[in-house]
Each structure stands twice: as C-alpha cells, then as structure tokens.
C-alpha positions in Angstrom: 14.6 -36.9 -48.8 14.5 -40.5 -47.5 11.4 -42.6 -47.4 11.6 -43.0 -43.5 11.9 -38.7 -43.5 8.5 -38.9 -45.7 6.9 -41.2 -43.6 8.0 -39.4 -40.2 6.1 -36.1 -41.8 3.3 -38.5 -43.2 2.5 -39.4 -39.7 3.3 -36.2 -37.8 0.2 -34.3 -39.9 -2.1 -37.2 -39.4 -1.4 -37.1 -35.6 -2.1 -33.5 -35.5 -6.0 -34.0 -37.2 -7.1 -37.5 -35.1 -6.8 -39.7 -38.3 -8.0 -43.3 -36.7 -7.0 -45.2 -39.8 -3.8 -43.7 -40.4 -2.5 -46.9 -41.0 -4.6 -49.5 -41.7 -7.1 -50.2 -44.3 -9.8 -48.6 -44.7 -13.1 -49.1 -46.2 -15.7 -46.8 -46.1 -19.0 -48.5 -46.4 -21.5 -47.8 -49.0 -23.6 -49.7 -50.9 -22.8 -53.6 -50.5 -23.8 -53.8 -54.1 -20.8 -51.4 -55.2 -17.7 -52.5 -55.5 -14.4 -52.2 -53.9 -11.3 -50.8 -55.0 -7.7 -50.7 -53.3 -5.9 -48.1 -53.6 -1.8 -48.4 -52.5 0.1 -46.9 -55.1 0.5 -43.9 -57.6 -0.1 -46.1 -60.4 -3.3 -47.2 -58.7 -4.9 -43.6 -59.0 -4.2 -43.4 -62.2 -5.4 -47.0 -63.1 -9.0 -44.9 -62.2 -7.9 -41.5 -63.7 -5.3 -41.9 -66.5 -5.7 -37.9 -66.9 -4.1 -37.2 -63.4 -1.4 -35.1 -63.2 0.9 -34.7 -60.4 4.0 -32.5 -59.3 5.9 -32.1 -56.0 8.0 -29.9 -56.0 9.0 -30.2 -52.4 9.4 -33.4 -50.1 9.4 -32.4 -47.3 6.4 -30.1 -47.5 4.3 -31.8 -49.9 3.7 -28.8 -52.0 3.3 -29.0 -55.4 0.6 -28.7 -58.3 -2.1 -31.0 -59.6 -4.0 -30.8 -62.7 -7.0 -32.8 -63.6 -8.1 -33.7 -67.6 -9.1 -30.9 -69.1 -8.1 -28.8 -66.5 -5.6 -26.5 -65.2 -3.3 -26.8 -62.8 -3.9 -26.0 -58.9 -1.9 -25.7 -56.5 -1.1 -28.4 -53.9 0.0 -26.5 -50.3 2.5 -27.1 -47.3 0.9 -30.0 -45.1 1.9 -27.3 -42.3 0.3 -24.5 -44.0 -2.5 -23.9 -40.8 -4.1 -21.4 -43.3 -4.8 -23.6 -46.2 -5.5 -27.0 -46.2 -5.5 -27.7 -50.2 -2.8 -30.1 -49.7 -1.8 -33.5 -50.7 -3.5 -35.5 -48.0 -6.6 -33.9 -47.4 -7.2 -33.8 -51.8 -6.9 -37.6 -51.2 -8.8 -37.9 -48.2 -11.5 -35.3 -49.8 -11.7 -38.4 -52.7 -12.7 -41.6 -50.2 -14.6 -39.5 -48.8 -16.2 -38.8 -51.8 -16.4 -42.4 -52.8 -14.3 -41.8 -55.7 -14.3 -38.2 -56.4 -11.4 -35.7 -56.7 -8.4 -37.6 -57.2 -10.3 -40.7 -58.4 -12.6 -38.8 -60.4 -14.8 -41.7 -61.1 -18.6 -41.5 -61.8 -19.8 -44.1 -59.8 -19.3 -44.9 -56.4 -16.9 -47.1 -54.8 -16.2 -48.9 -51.7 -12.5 -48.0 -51.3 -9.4 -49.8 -49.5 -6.5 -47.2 -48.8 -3.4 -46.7 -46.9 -3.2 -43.3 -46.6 0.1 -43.7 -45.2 1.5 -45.2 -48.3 -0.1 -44.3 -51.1 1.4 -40.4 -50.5 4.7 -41.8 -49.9 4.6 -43.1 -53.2 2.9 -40.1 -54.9 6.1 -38.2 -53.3 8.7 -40.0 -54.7 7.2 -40.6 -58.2 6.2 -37.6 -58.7 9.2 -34.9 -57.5 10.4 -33.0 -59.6 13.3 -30.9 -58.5 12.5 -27.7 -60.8 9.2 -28.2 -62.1 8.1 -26.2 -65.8 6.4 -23.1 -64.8 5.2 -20.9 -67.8 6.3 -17.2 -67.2 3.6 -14.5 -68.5 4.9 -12.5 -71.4 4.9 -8.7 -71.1 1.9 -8.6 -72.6 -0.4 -11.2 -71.2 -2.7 -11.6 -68.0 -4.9 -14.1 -66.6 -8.2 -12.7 -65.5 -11.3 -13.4 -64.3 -14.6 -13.0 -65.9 -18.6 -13.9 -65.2 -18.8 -16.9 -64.1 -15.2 -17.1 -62.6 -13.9 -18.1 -66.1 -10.1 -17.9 -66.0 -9.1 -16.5 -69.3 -5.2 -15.2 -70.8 -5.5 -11.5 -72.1 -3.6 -10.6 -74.5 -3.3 -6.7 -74.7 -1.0 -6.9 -77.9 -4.1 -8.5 -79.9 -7.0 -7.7 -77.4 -7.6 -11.5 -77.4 -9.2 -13.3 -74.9 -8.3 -17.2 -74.7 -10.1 -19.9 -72.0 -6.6 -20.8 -69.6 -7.5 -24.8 -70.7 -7.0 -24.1 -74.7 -3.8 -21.8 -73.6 -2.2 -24.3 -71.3 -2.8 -26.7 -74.0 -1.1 -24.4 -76.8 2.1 -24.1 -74.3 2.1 -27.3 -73.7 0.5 -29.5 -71.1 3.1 -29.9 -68.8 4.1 -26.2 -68.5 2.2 -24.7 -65.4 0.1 -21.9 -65.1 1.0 -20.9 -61.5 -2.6 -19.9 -59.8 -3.4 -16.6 -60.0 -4.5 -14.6 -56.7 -7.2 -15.8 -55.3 -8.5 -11.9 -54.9 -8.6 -12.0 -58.2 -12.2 -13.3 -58.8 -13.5 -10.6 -57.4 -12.9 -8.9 -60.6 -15.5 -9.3 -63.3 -15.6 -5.9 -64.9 -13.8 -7.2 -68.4 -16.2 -7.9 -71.2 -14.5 -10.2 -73.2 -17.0 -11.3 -75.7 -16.4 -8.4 -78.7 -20.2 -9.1 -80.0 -20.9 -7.9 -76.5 -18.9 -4.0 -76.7 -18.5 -1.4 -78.8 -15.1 -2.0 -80.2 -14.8 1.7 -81.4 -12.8 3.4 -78.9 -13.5 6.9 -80.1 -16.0 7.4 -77.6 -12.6 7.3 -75.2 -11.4 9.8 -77.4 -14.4 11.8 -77.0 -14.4 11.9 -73.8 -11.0 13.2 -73.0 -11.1 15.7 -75.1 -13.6 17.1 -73.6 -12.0 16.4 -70.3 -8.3 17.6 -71.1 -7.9 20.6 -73.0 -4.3 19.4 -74.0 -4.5 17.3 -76.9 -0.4 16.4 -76.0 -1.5 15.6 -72.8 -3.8 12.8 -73.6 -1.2 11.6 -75.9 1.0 11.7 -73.2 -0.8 9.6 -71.4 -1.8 7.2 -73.8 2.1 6.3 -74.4 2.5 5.8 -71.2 -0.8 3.0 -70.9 1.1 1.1 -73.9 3.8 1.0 -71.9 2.7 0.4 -68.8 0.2 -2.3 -70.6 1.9 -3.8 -73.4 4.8 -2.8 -74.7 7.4 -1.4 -72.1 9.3 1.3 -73.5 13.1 1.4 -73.3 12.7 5.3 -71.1 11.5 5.9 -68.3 8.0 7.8 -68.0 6.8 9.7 -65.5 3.0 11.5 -65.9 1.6 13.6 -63.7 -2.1 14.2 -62.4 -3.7 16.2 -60.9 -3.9 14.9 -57.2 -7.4 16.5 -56.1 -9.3 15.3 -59.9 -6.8 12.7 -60.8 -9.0 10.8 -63.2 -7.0 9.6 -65.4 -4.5 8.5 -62.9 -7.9 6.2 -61.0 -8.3 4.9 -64.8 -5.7 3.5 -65.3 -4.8 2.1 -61.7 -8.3 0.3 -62.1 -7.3 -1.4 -65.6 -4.0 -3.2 -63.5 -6.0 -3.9 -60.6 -8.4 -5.8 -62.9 -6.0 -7.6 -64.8 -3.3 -8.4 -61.5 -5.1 -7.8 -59.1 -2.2 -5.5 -57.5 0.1 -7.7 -58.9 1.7 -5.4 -60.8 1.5 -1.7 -58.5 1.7 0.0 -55.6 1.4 3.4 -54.1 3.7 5.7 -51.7 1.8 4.9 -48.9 1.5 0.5 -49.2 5.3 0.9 -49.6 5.9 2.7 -46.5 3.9 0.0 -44.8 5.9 -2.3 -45.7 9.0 -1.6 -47.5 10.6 -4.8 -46.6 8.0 -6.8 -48.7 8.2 -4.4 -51.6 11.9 -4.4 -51.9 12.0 -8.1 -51.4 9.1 -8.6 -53.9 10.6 -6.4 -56.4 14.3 -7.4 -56.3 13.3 -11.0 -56.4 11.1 -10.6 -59.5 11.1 -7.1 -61.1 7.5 -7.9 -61.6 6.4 -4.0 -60.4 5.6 -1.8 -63.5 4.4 1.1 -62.2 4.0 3.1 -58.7 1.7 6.1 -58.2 3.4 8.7 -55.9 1.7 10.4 -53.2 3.1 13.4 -50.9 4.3 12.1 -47.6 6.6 13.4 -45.5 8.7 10.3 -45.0 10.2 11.9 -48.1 11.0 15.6 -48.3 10.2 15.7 -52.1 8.7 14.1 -55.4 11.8 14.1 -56.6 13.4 12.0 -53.6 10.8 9.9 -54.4 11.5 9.5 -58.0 15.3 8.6 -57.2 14.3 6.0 -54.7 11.6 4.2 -56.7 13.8 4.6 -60.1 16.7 2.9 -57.7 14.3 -0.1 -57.4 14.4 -0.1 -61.4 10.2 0.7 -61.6 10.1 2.7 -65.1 6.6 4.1 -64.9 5.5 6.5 -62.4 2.3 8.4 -62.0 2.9 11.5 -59.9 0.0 13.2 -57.9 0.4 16.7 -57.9 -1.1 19.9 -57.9 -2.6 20.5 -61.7 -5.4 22.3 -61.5 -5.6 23.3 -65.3 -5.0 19.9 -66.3 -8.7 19.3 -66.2 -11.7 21.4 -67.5 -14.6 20.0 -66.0 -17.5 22.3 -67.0 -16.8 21.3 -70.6 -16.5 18.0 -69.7 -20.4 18.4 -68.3 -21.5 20.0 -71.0 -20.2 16.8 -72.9 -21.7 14.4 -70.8 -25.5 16.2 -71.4 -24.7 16.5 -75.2 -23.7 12.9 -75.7 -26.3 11.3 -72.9 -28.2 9.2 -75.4 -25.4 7.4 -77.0 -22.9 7.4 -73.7 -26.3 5.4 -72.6 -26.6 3.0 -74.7 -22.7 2.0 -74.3 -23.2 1.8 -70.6 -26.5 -0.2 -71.0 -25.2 -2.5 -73.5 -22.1 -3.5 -71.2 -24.6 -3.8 -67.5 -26.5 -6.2 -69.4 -23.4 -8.2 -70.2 -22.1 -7.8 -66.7 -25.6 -8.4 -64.9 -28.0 -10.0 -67.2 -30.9 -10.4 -64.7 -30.6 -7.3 -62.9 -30.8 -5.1 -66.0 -34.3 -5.2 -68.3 -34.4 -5.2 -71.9 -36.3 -1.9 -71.9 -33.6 -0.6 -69.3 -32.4 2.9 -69.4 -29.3 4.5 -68.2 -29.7 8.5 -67.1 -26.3 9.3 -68.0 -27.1 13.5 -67.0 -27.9 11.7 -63.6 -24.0 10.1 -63.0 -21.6 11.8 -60.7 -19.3 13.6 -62.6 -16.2 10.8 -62.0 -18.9 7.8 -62.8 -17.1 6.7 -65.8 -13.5 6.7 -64.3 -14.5 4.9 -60.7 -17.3 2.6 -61.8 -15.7 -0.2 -63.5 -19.0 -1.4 -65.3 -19.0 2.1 -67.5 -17.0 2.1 -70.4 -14.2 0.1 -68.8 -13.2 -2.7 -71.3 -13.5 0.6 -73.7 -10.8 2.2 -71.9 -9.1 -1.0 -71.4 -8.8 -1.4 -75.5 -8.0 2.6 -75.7 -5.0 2.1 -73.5 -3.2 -0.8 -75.5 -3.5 1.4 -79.0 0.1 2.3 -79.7 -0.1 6.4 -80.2 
C-alpha cells in the first residue's frame, strides 16, 4: 500500500471525528515549567518508551496489535470499525491527551508537538508485517479470567495456572496472544490458587455415586470430559443425559463456558439460528469440540442430527434424551443431608476465595437448604473441584 493510499485513509478518519489539528502541530498546553517534546516519527515513541511494541498487520485498515513492557498484547482495530474505537489513532491521540500516557507511557507530564498525520504513516510502514506470529493454543490450554480480571493460561494436562505475562514471555515475546473474548471477564468462578481448594476430588466422586447408580456410567462420562478437556480421543463419543435432570450434561457445559467462553460449543438450537456462522466458523478453524443436541423438529431424528454434526467433523456430542433411570435423586438427597457438614465447608472455603468481603470468617453454608441442582448450576460450589475431576484420565 503506497504512502499517498495511507495518507488518503489517514485523513478520511480524521475528517469523519472534526480533528482541527489534523495537520499541524500541535501543543497542548500544560504547565510552562514542563517541557516539550516532538513527536514525528516511530522511532520518536520509542525514544520515550523503548518497550513499545507494535504490529500492523493491515494497511489499509490500521489493524494490528500492541503490547506495552511487561504486558500483553492488545489488539489494535479497523479505523472504520464504528463499534470499537481501540485503534491506531485514537491510542495515540488518548496519549497527548494524556500528556504522555499510553503510547508515551512516561511519568511525568509533557507539553507535546505531534503531527498526527505523520507520525501513523510512519508507524504503518515500519511496523507491517505481512503475517504477523500468532501463538496457537495447544489442545490443552485456555486463557481465563480470574478475581481481579487476571488473565491467566490453564493448563488442564497439569492443572497449572500461569499469569499470560510469564507465558507470553516463555513463548517468546514476539509470539501473540490473540485477545481473548471480551465476554470472557465475566467469568470468575475458577480458583486458581491450590492453597485456596481442596485438591481431593473424591468429594466429586462422592457425589455421583450417589447421584448415578451406574458406576460405568460415570466412567463414561469422565472419558468423555478428558476428551472433551484435554486429551481428544482418536473416536468419536457420544453421551447421553437425561434431558429433564441433565446434570451432568449442565456440568460440564459450565466448565467450557468458563474456560472459552462459548468458544469451544454450541447447542441444536444456536446452530439453527445461525448455521451460516457455525459452518463458516467451524470449517475455517475446527476450533468446535463438542455440541449438545436438543430435539427439534428441523430434524426428524437424533440420529439425523448425529450424521450432520459428525459431517462438520465435531467428535463429542452430548445427546439430551429421555433417561429417567439415569439418575436416582432421593439417594442423592439422602447424600446431601449425610455429608452437609463437610460439603459445607468446601463450599465456604471456595465463597470466601471468590468473595472475600461478602462472606464472614464465622460464615456458614446450610447445605440441607440448597436446591437439589445447586452444585451443578451454581458455579461458586464445587466447581474448580469438578473442573480438576474432569481432566483425570479414567
């Protein structure tokens, strides 16, 4: 892309938002005691921040990445994106305004000189790269978000957590860790600190046996969380729940949506409203590991449904069906009022984790007093528990 093409899209955007200095210099007063800096080149910003780190990835657009020192990489967006405006020119513009923040990252303040015009021509062509490094996730590891809105790399294999700065540095600095969903920081069920959980996963055990009267069924179903999780198996599975109860089946689709946020699964009916995106999504990047089938009659059978999904190559599917036998829920009571003092303590111990001022030292948790499906739908009971039961290889 030519230099005139840059500055003819340069221009265009800071038509569209009324930028007066647009091209002149500009110098935003502060302090008469502070100095000034000018800022007209690429090499300029990081005369102020050596650290900086930027990609384009697209001329035309803009788009890219940028990563500050000890940082991780964000995203930089379309200049025309009219829904997000985290792009190249406003980052800068965010940093005059901030007399030397952002960008500049410097601690003091500055009166600054720029030529807006210029200096992200120059950024542009120094900094394209035609295909930049992006790190692809191995089967086994997720980015999640925690308390706090730490971003950390879960790895189910080990059941290690890792802050996404000391991981992008292990890869290597200049491999990117594309941002994750935004969505995604509404999830802040994992507890990722081990001194913080019980690490014994019987008491998953425990409860599903009392839950499941088929010991093969739980194993069943454990195989299939490995897979699903960890390790993905070279056969297809296909478990079915009950579609009235289907616990197990609301388990497990709460462990992916905390660690993808959705990323990774989808149901009968989000695919029929929207096949298009699905099929696009899914032939472009196979990144779908499992789909949970529902009755509809846009397809005469489960096993119509089957065919089709197993056409789009997903290998794990969770079929909700009529299985009344499959659970035994007056035992499962009886288990619940047997076990309520140490099922308590579990709970408690994770809630004060997860909300620290809202539970009190001397806190109890009535355990005979949950709904029967607490456990399974409330993520903040005994869900990083179930989250290490389901990446044990059976």
């Amino acid at each position: 892309m030519s230099l005139k093409s840059i500055n003819k899209e340069i221009v265009s955007y800071l038509k569209k938002r009324n930028y007066d200095e647009m091209q002149e210099d500009y110098e935003q007063q502060k302090d008469e005691e502070n100095a000034t800096i000018h800022i007209k080149t690429y090499e300029d910003l990081l005369h102020y921040n050596p650290n900086l780190k930027i990609i384009i990835e697209n001329k035309r657009t803009m788009s890219g990445y940028l990563k500050q020192s000890n940082n991780i990489w964000t995203k930089l967006h379309n200049i025309n994106d009219k829904k997000n405006e985290e792009n190249l020119l406003e980052c800068f513009k965010y940093s005059v305004k901030k007399g030397g923040g952002g960008l500049l990252n410097l601690n003091v303040k500055y009166n600054i000189k720029y030529n807006i015009l210029e200096v992200c021509k120059d950024i542009v062509q120094k900094c394209y790269v035609h295909k930049p490094d992006i790190y692809k996730f191995e089967y086994e590891e997720y980015e999640i978000c925690v308390i706090g809105n730490s971003r950390l790399i879960f790895n189910a294999r080990h059941l290690s957590f890792t802050p996404i700065e000391t991981f992008n540095h292990a890869i290597g600095e200049n491999k990117i860790i594309l941002p994750a969903d935004e969505n995604i920081y509404g999830i802040r069920s994992v507890i990722y600190e081990k001194s913080k959980i019980s690490t014994n996963i019987s008491i998953v055990d425990n409860i599903l046996q009392a839950l499941i009267p088929d010991q093969n069924k739980i194993d069943e179903f454990q195989q299939f969380a490995y897979s699903v999780l960890v390790e993905e198996s070279y056969e297809e599975k296909i478990f079915y729940d009950d579609k009235y109860k289907g616990l197990l089946g609301g388990w497990i689709g709460d462990v992916l949506f905390a660690i993808s946020k959705n990323a990774y699964y989808f149901d009968t009916h989000e695919y029929l409203a929207d096949r298009a995106f699905y099929n696009k999504k899914m032939k472009e990047t196979k990144q779908y590991r499992l789909v949970i089938i529902y009755q509809d009659v846009a397809f005469s059978s489960f096993e119509k449904q089957i065919q089709h999904f197993r056409g789009m190559g997903i290998k794990h599917m969770l079929v909700k069906t009529q299985m009344p036998e499959m659970y035994n829920m007056l035992q499962y009571k009886t288990f619940l009022k047997d076990n309520a003092e140490k099922l308590g303590e579990i709970i408690l111990r994770e809630r004060k984790h997860l909300y620290p001022r809202n539970v009190m030292e001397d806190g109890v948790v009535n355990v005979e007093n949950l709904h029967i499906d607490d456990i399974f739908f409330q993520k903040n009971k005994l869900f990083t528990n179930f989250l290490f039961w389901c990446c044990q290889r059976k």
